[in-house]
SELUMMAR-372970 format. One record per residue (C-alpha): chain; residue number from 1; x, y, z; residue in three letters. Coordinates in steps of 0.1 Angstrom, whole numbers, m for minus. Layout:
BEGIN
('A'; NUM; (X; Y; Z); 'ALA')
...
//
This chain:
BEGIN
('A'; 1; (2291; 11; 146); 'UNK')
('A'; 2; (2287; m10; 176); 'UNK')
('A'; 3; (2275; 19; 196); 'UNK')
('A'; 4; (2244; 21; 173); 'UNK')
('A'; 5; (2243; m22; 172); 'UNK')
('A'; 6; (2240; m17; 210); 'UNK')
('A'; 7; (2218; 13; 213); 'UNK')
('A'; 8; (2195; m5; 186); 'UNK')
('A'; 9; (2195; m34; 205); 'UNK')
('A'; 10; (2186; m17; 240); 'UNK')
('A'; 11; (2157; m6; 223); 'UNK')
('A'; 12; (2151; m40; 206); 'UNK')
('A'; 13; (2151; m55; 244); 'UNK')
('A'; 14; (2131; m31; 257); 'UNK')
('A'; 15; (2105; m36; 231); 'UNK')
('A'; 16; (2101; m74; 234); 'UNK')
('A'; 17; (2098; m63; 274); 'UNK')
('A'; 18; (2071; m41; 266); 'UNK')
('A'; 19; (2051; m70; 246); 'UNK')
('A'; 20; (2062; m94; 277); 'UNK')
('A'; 21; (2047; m72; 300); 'UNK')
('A'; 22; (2009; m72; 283); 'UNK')
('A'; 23; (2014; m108; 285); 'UNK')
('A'; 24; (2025; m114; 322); 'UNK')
('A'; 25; (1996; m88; 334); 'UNK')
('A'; 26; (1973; m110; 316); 'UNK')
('A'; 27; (1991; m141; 333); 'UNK')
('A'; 28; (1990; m126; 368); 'UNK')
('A'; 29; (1951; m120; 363); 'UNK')
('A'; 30; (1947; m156; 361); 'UNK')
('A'; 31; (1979; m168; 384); 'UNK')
('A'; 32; (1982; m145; 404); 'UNK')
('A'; 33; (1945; m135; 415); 'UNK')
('A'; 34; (1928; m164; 401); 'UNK')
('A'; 35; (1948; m187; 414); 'UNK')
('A'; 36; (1953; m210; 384); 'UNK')
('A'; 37; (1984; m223; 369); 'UNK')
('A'; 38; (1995; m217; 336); 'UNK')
('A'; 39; (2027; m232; 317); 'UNK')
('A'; 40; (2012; m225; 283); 'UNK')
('A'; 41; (2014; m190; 277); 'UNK')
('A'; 42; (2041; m193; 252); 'UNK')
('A'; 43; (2015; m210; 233); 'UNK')
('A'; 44; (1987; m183; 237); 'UNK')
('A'; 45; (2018; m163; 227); 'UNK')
('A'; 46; (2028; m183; 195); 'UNK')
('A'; 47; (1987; m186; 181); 'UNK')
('A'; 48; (1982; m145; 188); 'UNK')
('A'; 49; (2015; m145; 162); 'UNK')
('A'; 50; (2006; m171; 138); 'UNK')
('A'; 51; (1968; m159; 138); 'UNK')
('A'; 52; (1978; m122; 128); 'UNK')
('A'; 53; (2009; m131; 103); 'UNK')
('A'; 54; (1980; m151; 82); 'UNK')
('A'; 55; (1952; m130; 89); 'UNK')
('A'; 56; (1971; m95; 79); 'UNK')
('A'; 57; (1998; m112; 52); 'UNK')
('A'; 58; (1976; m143; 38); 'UNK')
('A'; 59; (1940; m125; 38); 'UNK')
('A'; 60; (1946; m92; 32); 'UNK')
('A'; 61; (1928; m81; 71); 'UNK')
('A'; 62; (1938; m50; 82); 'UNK')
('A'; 63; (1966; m48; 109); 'UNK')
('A'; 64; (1936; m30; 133); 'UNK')
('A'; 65; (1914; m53; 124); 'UNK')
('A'; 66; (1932; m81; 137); 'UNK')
('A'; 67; (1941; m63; 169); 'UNK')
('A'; 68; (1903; m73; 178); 'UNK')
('A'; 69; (1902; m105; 160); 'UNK')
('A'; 70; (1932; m122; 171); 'UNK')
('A'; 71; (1930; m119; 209); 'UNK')
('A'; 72; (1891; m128; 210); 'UNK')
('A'; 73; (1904; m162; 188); 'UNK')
('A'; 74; (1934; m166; 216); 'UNK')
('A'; 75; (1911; m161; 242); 'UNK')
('A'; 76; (1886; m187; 231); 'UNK')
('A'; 77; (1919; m211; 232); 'UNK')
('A'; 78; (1924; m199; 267); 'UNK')
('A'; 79; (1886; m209; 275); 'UNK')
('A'; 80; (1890; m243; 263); 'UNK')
('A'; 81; (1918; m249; 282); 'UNK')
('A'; 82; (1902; m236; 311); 'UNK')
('A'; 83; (1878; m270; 309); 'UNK')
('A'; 84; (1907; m290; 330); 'UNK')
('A'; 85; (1910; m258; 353); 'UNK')
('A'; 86; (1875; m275; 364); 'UNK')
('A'; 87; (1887; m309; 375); 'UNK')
('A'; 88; (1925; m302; 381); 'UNK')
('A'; 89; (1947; m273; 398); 'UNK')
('A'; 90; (1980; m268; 411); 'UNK')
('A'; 91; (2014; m287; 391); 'UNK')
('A'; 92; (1986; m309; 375); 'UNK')
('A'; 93; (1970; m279; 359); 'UNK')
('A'; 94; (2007; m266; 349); 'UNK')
('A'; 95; (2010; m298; 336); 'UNK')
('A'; 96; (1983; m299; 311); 'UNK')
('A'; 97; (1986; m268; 299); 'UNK')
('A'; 98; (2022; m271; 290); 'UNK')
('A'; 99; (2010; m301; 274); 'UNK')
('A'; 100; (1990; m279; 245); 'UNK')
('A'; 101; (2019; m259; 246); 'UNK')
('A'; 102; (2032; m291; 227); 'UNK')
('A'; 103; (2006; m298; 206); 'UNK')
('A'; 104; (2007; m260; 193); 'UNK')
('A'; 105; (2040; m271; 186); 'UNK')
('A'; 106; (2033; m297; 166); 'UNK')
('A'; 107; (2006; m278; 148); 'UNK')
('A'; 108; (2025; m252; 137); 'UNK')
('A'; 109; (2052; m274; 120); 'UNK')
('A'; 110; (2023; m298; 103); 'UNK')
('A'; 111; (2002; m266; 91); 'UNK')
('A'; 112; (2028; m257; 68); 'UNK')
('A'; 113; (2015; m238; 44); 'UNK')
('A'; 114; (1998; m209; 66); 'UNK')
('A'; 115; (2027; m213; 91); 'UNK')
('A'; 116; (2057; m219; 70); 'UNK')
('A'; 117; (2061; m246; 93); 'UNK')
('A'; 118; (2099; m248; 108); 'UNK')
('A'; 119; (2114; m225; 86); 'UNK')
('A'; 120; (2092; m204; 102); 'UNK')
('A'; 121; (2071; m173; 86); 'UNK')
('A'; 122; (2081; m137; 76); 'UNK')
('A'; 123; (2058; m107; 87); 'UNK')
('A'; 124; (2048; m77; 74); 'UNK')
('A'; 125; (2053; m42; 95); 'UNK')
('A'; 126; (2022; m31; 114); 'UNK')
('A'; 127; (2002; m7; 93); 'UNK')
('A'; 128; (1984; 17; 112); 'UNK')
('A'; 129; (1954; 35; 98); 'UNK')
('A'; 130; (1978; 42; 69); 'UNK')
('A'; 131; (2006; 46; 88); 'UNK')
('A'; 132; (2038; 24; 86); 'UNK')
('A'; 133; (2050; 16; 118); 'UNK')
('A'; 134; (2089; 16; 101); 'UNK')
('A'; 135; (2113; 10; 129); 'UNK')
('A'; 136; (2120; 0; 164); 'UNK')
('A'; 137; (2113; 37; 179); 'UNK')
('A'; 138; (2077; 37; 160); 'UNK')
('A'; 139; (2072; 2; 176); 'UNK')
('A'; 140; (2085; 17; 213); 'UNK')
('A'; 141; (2058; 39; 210); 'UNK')
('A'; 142; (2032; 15; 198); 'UNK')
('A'; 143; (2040; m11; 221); 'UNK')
('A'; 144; (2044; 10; 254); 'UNK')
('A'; 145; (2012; 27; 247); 'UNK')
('A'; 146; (1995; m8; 246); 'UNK')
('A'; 147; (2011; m20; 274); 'UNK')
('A'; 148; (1999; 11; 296); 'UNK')
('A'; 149; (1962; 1; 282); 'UNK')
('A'; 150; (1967; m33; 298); 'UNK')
('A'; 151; (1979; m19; 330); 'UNK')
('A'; 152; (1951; 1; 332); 'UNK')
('A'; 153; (1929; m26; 319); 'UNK')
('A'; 154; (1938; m51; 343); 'UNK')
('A'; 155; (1935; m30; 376); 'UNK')
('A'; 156; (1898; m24; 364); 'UNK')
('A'; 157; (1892; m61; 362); 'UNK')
('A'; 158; (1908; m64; 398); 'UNK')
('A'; 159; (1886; m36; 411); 'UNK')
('A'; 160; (1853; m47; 393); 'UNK')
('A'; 161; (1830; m75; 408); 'UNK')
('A'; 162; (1848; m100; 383); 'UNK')
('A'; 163; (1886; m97; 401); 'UNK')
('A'; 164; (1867; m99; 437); 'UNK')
('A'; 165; (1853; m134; 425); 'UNK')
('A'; 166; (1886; m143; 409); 'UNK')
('A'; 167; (1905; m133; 446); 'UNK')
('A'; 168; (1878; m150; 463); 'UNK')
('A'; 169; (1882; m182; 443); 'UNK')
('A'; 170; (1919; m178; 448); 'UNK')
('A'; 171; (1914; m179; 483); 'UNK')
('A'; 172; (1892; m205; 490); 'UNK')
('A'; 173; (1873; m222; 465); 'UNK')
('A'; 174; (1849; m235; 490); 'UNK')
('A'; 175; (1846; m202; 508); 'UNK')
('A'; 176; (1835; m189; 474); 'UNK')
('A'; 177; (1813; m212; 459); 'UNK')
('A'; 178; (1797; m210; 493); 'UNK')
('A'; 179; (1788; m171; 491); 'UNK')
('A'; 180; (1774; m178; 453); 'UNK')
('A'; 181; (1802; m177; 433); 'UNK')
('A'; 182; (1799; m198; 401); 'UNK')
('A'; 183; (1836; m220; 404); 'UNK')
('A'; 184; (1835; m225; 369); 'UNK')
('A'; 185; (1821; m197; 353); 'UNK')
('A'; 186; (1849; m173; 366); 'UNK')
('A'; 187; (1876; m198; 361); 'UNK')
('A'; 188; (1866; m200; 324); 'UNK')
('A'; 189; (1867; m163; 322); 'UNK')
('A'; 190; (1895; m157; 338); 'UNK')
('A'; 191; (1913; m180; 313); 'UNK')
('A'; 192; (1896; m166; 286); 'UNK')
('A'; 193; (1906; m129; 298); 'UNK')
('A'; 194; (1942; m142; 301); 'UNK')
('A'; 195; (1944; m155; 266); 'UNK')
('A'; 196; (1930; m124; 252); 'UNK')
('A'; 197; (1958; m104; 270); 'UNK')
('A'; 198; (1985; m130; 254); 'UNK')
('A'; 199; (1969; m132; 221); 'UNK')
('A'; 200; (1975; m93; 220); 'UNK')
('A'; 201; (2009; m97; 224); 'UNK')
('A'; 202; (2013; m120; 201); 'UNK')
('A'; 203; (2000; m93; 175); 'UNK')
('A'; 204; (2027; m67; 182); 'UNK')
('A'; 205; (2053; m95; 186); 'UNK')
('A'; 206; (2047; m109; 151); 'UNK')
('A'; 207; (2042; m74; 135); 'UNK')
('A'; 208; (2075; m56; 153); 'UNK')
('A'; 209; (2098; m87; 153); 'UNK')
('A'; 210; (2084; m96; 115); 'UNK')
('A'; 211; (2098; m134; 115); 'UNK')
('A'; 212; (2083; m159; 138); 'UNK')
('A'; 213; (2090; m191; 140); 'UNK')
('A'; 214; (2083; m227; 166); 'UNK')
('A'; 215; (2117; m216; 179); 'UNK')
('A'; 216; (2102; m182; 197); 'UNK')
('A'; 217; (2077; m199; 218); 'UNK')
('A'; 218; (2095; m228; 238); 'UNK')
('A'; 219; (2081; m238; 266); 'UNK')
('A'; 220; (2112; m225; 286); 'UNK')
('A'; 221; (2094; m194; 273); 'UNK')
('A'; 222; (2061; m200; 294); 'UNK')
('A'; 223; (2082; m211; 327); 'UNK')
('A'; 224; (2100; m177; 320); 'UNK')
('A'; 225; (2066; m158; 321); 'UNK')
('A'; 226; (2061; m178; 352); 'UNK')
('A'; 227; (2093; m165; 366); 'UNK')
('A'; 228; (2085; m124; 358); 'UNK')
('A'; 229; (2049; m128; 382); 'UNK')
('A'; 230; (2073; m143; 408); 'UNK')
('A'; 231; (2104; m121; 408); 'UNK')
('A'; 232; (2076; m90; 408); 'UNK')
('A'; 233; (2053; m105; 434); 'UNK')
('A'; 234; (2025; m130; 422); 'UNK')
('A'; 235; (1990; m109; 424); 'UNK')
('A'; 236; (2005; m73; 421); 'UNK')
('A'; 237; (1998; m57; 384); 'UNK')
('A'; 238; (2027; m32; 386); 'UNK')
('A'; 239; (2047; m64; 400); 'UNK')
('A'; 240; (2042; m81; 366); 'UNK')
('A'; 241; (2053; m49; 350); 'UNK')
('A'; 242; (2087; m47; 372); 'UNK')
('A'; 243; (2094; m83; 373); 'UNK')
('A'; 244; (2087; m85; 337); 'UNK')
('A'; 245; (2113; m60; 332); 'UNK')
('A'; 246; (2137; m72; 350); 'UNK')
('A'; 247; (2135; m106; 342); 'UNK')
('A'; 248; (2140; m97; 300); 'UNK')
('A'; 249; (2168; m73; 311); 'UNK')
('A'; 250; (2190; m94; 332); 'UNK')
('A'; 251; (2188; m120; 305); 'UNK')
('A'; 252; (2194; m105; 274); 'UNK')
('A'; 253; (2216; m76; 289); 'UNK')
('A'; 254; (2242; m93; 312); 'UNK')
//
């Protein structure tokens, strides 16, 4: 018996990696090669849940449907938050947004009746195209397939014209605004783009976990995410991926 707890919960690990990972490539995309601090991805995290459990379980949208719909929302968040990104960097930035990582706090517990407030919320399993996704293998598959697509997504960004303004920004805002670059246009975006990536893995978390609750999305959480750019190397994709990895391992396995 506790061969298959602990070869069930491998896999369980491994999973919540794999929805870490879409996460922290989005987070190194605005981090990493934008330059711009973030200590409120737990939140972007926590909405992307929240946003899909009532979307999918309270309105009846389909699980694919909200794939689209729920990281667009998240990313608007991340947009909005991006305002201070204008007038503040650095710790103060961190600051601030681990400050609305707070207030989503807060919001989640008052909004009670969408959120189940701290009892927190029960989810259904992802439905997809008419197909159950039933256990944690089907979700390994699911959520490893996504993460590849935002690998694959991000070094695009990095290569386009978009992730030269966002290096260029990152490494000298003056430099950059001086050969045309629009300072606030690309650090909007670049929040926005990181959200998105967050909001999605907030979908799979809520659909493959199927309870969330205030507890899952600490702000330790966001620090943590902090911590998987480092460990891999801060403005390296794969980094993300590895330090991701190993960060969620170590902890949950030693």
């Amino acid at each position: 018996k506790s061969v298959t707890f602990s070869y069930k919960y491998y896999l369980y690990v491994f999973n919540i990696a794999g929805i870490y990972i879409i996460l922290t490539v989005g987070l190194d995309l605005l981090s990493g090669f934008t330059g711009l601090m973030s200590l409120g991805h737990a939140a972007f995290l926590a909405i992307g849940a929240y946003t899909s459990a009532i979307l999918v379980d309270q309105l009846g949208i389909p699980f694919e449907l909200s794939l689209i719909i729920t990281p667009i929302i998240v990313g608007l968040f991340g947009f909005l938050i991006g305002f201070p990104a204008l007038r503040i960097e650095g710790m103060y930035l961190g600051l601030t947004t681990m400050g609305f990582g707070f207030i989503v706090k807060r919001l989640i517990i008052a909004l009670r009746e969408w959120t189940g407030g701290s009892a927190g919320l029960q989810v259904s399993k992802a439905t997809f195209f008419g197909i159950t996704i039933r256990n944690d293998w089907d979700n390994y598959f699911m959520i490893y397939t996504f993460a590849i697509l935002a690998v694959i997504i991000a070094r695009k960004i990095i290569k386009s014209k978009l992730g030269r303004a966002f290096m260029a920004i990152r490494d000298s805002e003056q430099a950059a605004q001086a050969s045309g670059i629009n300072l606030a246009k690309y650090k909007m975006m670049s929040f926005f783009i990181s959200g998105m990536f967050a909001g999605f893995a907030g979908v799979l978390f809520a659909h493959t976990n199927h309870f969330i609750s205030t507890d899952h999305f600490d702000v330790l959480l966001s620090i943590f995410f902090i911590v998987m750019v480092l460990v891999g190397g801060v403005g390296s994709i794969y980094g993300a991926v590895l330090g991701t990895l190993f960060v969620v391992i170590m902890e949950n396995l030693f």
